[in-house]
C-alpha positions as CSV (number, residue, x, y, z in Angstrom):
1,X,21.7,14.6,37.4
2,X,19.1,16.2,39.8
3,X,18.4,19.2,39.9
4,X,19.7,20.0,43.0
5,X,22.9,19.7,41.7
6,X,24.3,16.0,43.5
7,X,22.8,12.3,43.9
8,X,24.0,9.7,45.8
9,X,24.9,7.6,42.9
10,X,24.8,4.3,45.6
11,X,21.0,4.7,45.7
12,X,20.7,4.3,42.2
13,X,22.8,0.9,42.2
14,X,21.2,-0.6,45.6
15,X,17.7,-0.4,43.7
16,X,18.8,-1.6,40.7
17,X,20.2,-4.6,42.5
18,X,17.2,-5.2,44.6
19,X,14.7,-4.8,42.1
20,X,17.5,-7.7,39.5
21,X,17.5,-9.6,42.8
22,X,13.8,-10.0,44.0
23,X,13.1,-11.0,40.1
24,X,15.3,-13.9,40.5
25,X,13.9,-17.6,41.0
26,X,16.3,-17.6,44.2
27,X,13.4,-15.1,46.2
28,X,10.2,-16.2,45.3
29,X,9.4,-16.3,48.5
30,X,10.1,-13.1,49.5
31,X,7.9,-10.0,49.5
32,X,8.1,-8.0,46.6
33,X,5.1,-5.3,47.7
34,X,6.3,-1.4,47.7
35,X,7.4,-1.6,51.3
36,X,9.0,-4.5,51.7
37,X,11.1,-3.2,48.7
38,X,11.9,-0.3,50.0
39,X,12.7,-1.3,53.2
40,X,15.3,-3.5,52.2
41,X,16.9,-0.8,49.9
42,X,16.8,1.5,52.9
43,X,18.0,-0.7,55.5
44,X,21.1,-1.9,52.6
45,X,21.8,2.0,52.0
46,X,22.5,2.2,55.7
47,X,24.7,-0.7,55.4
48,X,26.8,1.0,53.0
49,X,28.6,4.7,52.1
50,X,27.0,7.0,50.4
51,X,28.8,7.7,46.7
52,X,27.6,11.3,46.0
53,X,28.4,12.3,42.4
54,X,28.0,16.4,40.6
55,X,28.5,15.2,37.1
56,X,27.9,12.4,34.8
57,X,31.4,11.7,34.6
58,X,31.3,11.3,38.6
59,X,28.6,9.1,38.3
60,X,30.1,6.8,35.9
61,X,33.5,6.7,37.7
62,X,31.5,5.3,40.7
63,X,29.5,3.2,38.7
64,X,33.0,2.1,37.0
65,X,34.4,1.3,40.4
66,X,31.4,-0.6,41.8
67,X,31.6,-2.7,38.8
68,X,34.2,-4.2,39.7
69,X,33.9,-8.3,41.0
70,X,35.0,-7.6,44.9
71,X,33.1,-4.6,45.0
72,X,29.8,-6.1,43.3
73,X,30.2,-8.8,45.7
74,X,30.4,-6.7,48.5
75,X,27.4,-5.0,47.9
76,X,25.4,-7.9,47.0
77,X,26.3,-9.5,50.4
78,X,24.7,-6.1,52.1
79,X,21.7,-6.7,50.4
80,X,21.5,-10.3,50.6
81,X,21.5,-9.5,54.4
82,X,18.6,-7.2,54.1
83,X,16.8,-8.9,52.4
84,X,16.5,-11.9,54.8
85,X,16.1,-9.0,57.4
86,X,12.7,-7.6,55.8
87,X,11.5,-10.9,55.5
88,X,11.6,-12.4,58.9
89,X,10.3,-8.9,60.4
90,X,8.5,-7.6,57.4
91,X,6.5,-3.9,58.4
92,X,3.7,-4.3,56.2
93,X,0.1,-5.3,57.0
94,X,-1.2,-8.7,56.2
């Protein structure tokens, strides 16, 4: 954990996810540069509820229940959407 004593655990998982999904042959296409990346992690977080966790056994009961099929899918389908957002209205230059 930080030291500040909390993290939201979600932040962890949507980068993870964005990172696994931009290396996938399904986005090629897309913009992988720094702030296209973190543009779509940002504008997914939005998207979703924070999942703040004090301990390590927080943090793997969240990670436990996001795990789960329905839940994955759920999060993936955020994502998904933001990362068709950032690419039709990308913020970078060039």
């Amino acid at each position: 954990m930080e030291t500040r004593g909390y993290k939201n655990i979600m932040e962890e998982i949507v980068e993870v996810l964005v990172v696994t999904l931009l290396a996938g042959p399904e986005y090629q296409t897309f913009c992988k540069c720094k702030k296209c990346r973190n543009d779509v992690i940002a504008l997914s977080l939005n998207s979703l509820p924070p999942q703040y966790a004090t301990t390590q056994e927080n943090r793997q009961r969240v990670y436990e229940s996001y795990n789960q099929p329905s839940m994955r899918k759920w999060v993936n389908k955020r994502i998904i959407s933001s990362l068709h957002i950032v690419n039709k209205y990308p913020q970078h230059k060039g």
